[in-house]
C-alpha positions in Angstrom: 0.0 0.0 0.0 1.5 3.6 -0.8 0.5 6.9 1.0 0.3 10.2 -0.7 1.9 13.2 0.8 -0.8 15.2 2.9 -0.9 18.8 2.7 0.5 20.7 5.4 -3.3 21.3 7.1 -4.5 17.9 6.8 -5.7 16.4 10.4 -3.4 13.6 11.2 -4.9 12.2 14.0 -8.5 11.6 12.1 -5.7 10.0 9.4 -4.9 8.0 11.8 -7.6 7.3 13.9 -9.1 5.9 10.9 -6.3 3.7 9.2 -7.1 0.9 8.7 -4.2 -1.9 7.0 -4.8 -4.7 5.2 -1.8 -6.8 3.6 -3.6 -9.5 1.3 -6.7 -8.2 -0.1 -9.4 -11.2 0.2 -12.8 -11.6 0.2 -13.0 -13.0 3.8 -10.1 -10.8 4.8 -11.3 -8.3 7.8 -9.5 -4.9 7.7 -7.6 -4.1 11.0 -8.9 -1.1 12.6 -7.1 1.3 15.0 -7.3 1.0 18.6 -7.0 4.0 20.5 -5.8 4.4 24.3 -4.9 7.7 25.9 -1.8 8.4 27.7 -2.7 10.9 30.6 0.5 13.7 31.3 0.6 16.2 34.1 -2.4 19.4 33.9 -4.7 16.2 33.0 -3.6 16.2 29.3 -4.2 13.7 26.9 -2.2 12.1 24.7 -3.8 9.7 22.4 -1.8 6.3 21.3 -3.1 4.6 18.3 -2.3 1.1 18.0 -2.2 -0.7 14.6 -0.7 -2.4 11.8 0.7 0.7 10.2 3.4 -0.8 8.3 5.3 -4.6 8.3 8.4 -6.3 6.6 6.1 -7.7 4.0 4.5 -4.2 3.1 6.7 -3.5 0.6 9.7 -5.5 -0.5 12.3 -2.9 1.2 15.6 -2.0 -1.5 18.2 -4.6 -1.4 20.3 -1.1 -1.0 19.4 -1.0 2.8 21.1 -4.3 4.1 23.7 -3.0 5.6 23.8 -4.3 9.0 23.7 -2.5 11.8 22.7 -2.9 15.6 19.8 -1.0 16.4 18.3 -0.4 13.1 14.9 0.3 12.3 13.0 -1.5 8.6 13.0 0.7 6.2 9.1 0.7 6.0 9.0 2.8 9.0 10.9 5.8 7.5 9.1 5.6 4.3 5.6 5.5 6.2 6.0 9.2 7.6 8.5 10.2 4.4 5.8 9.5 1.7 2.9 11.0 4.1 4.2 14.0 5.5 6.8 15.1 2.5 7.1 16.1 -0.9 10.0 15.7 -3.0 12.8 18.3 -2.5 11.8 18.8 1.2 14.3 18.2 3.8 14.8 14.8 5.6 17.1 14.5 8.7 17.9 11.7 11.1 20.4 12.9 14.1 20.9 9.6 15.4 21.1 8.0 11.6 22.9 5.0 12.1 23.5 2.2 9.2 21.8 5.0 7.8 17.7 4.0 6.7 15.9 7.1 7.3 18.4 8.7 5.0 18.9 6.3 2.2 14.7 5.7 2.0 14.5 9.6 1.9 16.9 9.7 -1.0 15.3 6.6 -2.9 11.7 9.0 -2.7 13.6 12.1 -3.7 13.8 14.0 -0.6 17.2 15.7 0.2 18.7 14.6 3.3 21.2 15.9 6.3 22.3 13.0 8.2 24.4 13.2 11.5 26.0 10.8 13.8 28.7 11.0 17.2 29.8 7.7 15.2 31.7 8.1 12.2 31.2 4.7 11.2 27.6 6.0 10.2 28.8 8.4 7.6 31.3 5.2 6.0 28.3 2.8 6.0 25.6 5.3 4.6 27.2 8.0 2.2 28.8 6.0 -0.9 25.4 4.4 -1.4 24.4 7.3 -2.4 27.2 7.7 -4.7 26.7 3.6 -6.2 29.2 2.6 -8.7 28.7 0.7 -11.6 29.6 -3.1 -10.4 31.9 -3.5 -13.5 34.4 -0.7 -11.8 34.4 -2.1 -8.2 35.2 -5.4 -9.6 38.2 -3.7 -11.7 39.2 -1.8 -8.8 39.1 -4.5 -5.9 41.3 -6.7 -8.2 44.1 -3.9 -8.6 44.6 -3.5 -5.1 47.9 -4.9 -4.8 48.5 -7.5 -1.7 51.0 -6.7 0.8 52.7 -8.8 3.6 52.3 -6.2 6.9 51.2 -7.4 9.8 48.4 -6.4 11.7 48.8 -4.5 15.1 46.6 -6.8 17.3 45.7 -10.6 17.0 43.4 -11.6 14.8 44.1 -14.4 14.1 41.0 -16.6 15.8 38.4 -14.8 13.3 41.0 -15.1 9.8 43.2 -17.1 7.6 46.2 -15.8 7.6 45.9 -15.2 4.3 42.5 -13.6 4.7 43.7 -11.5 6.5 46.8 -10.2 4.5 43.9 -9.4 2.2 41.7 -7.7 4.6 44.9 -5.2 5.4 45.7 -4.8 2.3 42.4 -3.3 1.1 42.3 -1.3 4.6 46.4 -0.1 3.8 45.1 0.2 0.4 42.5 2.8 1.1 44.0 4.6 3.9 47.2 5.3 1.6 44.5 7.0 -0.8 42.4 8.7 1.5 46.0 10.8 2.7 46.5 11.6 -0.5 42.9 13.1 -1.2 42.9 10.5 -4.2 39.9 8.6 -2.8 36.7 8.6 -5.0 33.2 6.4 -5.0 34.3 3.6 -5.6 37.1 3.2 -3.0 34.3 4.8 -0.5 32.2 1.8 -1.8 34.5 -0.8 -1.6 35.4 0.5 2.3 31.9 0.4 3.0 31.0 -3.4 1.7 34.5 -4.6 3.0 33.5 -2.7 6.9 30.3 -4.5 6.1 32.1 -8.0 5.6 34.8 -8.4 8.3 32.6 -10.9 10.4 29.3 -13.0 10.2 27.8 -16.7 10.4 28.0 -17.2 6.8 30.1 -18.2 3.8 29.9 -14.3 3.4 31.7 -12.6 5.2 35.9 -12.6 5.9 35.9 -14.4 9.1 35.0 -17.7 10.3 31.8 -18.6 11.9 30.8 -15.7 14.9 28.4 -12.9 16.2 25.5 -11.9 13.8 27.3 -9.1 11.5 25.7 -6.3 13.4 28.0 -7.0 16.2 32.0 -8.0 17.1 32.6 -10.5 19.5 35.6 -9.9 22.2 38.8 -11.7 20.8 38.9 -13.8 24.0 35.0 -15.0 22.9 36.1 -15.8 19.6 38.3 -18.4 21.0 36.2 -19.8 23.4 33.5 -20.0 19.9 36.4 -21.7 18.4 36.7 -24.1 20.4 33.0 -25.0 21.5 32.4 -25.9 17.6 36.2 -27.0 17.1 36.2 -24.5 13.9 39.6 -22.9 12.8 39.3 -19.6 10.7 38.9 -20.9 6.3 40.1 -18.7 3.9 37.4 -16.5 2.5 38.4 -14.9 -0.5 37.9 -11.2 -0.1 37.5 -10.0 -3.7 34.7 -12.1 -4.5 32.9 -11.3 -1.0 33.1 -7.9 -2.3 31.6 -8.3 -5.4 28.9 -10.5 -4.5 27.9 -8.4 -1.8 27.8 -5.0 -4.1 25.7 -7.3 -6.9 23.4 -7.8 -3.7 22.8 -4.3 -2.5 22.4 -3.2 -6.2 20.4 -5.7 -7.6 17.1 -4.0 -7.8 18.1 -1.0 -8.1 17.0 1.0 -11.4 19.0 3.3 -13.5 16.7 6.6 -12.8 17.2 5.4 -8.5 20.8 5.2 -8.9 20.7 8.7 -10.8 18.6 10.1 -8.4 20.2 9.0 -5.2 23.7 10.4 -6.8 21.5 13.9 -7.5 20.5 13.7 -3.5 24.4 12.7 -3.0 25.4 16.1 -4.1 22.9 18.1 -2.0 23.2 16.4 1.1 25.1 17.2 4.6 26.7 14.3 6.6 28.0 15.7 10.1 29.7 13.9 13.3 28.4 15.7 15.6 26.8 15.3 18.8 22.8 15.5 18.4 22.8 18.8 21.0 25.2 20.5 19.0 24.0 20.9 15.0 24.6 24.3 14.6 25.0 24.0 10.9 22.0 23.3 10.2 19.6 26.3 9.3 16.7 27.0 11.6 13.1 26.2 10.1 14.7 23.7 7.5 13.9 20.2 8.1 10.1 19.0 6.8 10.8 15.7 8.9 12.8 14.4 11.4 13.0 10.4 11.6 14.8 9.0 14.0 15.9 6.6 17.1 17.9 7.2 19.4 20.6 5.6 22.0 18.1 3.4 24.7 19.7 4.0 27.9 22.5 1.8 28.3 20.9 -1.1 26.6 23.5 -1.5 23.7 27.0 -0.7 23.8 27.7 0.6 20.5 31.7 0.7 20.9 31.6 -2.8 21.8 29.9 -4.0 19.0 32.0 -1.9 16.4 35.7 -2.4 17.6 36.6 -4.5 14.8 35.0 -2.0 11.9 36.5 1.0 13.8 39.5 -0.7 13.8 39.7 -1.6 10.1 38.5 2.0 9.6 41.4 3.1 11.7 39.2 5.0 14.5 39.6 4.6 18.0 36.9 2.9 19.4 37.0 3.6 22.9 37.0 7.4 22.3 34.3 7.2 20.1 32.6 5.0 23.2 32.9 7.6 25.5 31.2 10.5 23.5 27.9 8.5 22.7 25.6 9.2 24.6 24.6 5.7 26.8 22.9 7.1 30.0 22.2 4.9 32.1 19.6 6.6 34.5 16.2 7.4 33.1 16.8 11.1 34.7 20.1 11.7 32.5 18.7 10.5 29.4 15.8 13.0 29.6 18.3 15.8 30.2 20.2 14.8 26.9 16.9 14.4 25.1 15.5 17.9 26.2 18.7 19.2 24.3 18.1 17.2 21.5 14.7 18.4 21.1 15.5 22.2 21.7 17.3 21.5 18.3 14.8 20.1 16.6 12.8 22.7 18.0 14.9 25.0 16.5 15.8 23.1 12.8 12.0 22.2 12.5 9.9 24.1 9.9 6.3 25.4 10.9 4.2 22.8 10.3 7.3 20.3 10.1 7.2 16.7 12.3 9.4 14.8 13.7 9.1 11.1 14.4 10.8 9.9 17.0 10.7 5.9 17.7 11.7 4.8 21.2 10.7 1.7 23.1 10.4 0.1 26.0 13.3 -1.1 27.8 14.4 -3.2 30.9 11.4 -5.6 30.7 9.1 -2.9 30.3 9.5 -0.8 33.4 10.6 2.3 31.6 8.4 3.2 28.7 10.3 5.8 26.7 8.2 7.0 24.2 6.1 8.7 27.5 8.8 10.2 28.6 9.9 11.7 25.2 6.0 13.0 24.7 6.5 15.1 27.3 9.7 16.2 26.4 8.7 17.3 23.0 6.0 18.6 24.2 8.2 20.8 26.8 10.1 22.3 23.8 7.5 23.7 22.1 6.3 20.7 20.2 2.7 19.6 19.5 2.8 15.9 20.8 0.4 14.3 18.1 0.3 11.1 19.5 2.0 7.3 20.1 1.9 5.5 17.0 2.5 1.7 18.4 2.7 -0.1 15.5 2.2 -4.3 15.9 4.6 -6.8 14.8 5.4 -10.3 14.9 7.4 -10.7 18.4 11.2 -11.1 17.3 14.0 -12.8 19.0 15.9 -9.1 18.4 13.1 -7.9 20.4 13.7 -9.9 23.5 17.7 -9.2 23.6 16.8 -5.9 23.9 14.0 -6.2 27.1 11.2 -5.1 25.0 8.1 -6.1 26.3 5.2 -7.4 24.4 1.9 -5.5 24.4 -1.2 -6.7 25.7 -2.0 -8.6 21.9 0.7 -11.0 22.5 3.2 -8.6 19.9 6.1 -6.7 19.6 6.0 -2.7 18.5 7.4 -0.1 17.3 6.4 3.1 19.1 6.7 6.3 17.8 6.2 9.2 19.1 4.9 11.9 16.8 5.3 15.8 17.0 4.6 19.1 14.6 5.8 22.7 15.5 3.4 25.4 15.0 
């Protein structure tokens, strides 16, 4: 199902009061209706939460050109939900927690200009050159020029790699460091650093090392070992090159000539920063048309931890990085970052503009987020909307996280909608 952009007086809660989402059109097929609670805040307002299917995986087959993974990602369905209703092309998207980068590439596939901004700069590495795709016939020319080399890596690796994997794996990082110093880099080395960060380690055939962690996170060294030896596995060699060239036929696979021109069009236009989310001065005030975001849940993933590995191939250090993003662990602390954050999107937000900010709730349920951001927003200047809880399938992600089913038996997303007035 595709939504139409809305003009800027439409009513949004009537819109969504009376959504209703059905997936297989049938005969015998009942539409889903929205439920609607209300979340009481302090001077006895309201806050209404409307609870329905409003998007799923199977909505719309998502662009191969998003899997890139990531910890702590949102579908690409709910970014194009609020991009296709609440925008037109040219208008400005922004994410300030953007990640693997969803909100941002979805914005650009729709023709919506972006400005994307994450403390991490592994975001900008893993998002930007897919904006800028290459044709596959000059990645696969320039991944089998790189010449290999025989230095050593500065820490043991050597329970995730072959050794000769990983005489690859440095040469492609010496490789594109050496070009990057000498301003020679261009889209396709970007590209080719971006699938190879993507690579370094997975449970599949797929990626460089041998059998760990999901790809969206790096196991310690001293884990790897103790993985080793509980399935008696010794790192294969993976060959590198063709890794990288199946994995940019996959990401581009279904994409078409006019998307690859238009995402290189929003390339040129947009603004990547690494910055912290309190401190976007660059950007314009009454700019942005929508804000879609998520950001850092308390303390409930520990994004230096997971990335070591890629910040190491990327030659950043991780533990600095660590310390800058923002991983509060009281509820009290986290509100006082987000109050900052939302005084800039205050600020960046046009009249009439939304943001969308998706939360959950965390630690088995006992903090529920998006009510503490509604008043936040709110606080800021902000029209709170409502809580969009949208129903899914209860995932095994999910429940690694403490998210606590509703009272259906599901998991959600909840999203917290605002507009400035």
């Amino acid at each position: 199902m595709e939504f139409q952009y809305k003009k800027e007086n439409f009513d949004i809660n009537k819109y969504l009061s009376e959504f209703s989402f059905i997936e297989n059109k049938g005969v015998f097929q009942d539409r889903q209706k929205t439920a609607i609670e209300y979340l009481e805040i302090e001077n006895h307002r309201k806050i209404a939460k409307f609870i329905n299917e409003f998007w799923t995986s199977k909505q719309r087959q998502a662009n191969a050109i998003h899997e890139i993974s990531y910890r702590a990602c949102f579908k690409p369905q709910l970014p194009n939900f609020f991009i296709t209703l609440l925008t037109k092309p040219d208008d400005i998207v922004y994410d300030p927690f953007a990640g693997r980068g969803t909100t941002i590439i979805e914005s650009a596939l729709l023709g919506r200009r972006v400005i994307s901004n994450d403390l991490n700069p592994l975001s900008k590495i893993l998002c930007r050159p897919r904006l800028f795709v290459p044709d596959l016939e000059s990645v696969q020319k320039r991944v089998n020029n790189i010449p290999i080399v025989n230095s050593q890596s500065n820490i043991d690796l050597s329970m995730f790699y072959h050794n000769e994997t990983l005489k690859e794996i440095i040469s492609i990082k010496e490789y594109i460091a050496n070009k990057e110093q000498q301003s020679q880099d261009d889209d396709v080395d970007s590209w080719i650093k971006m699938v190879a960060t993507n690579r370094l380690t997975g449970h599949s055939t797929g990626f460089f090392s041998v059998y760990t962690l999901p790809p969206n996170q790096a196991v310690s060294p001293q884990n790897q070992i103790k993985i080793n030896a509980k399935r008696n596995q010794i790192p294969p060699y993976r060959d590198t090159i063709k890794i990288i060239i199946k994995k940019t036929k996959d990401l581009i696979k279904n994409l078409t000539s006019k998307q690859i021109k238009t995402l290189r069009e929003i390339g040129n236009s947009s603004i990547f920063l690494n910055k912290d989310a309190t401190e976007t001065n660059e950007i314009p005030d009454n700019s942005i048309q929508l804000t879609v975001t998520s950001p850092p849940f308390l303390d409930v993933v520990q994004y230096a931890d997971d990335n070591w590995l890629r910040c190491w191939f990327n030659n950043i250090e991780s533990d600095k990085i660590g310390k800058t993003i923002t991983m509060s662990k009281k509820i009290e602390d986290w509100n006082e970052v987000m109050s900052r954050v939302f005084k800039q999107l205050y600020r960046v937000t046009k009249v009439n503009g939304y943001v969308a900010f998706e939360v959950g709730e965390v630690r088995n349920g006992k903090i529920k987020l998006d009510e503490h951001i509604a008043v936040i927003g709110i606080e800021q200047g902000f029209s709170c909307k409502g809580i969009m809880i949208n129903e899914q399938v209860f995932t095994k992600t999910a429940n690694i996280w403490g998210v606590s089913n509703n009272k259906k038996g599901t998991n959600s997303n909840r999203v917290v909608l605002f507009k400035k007035r």
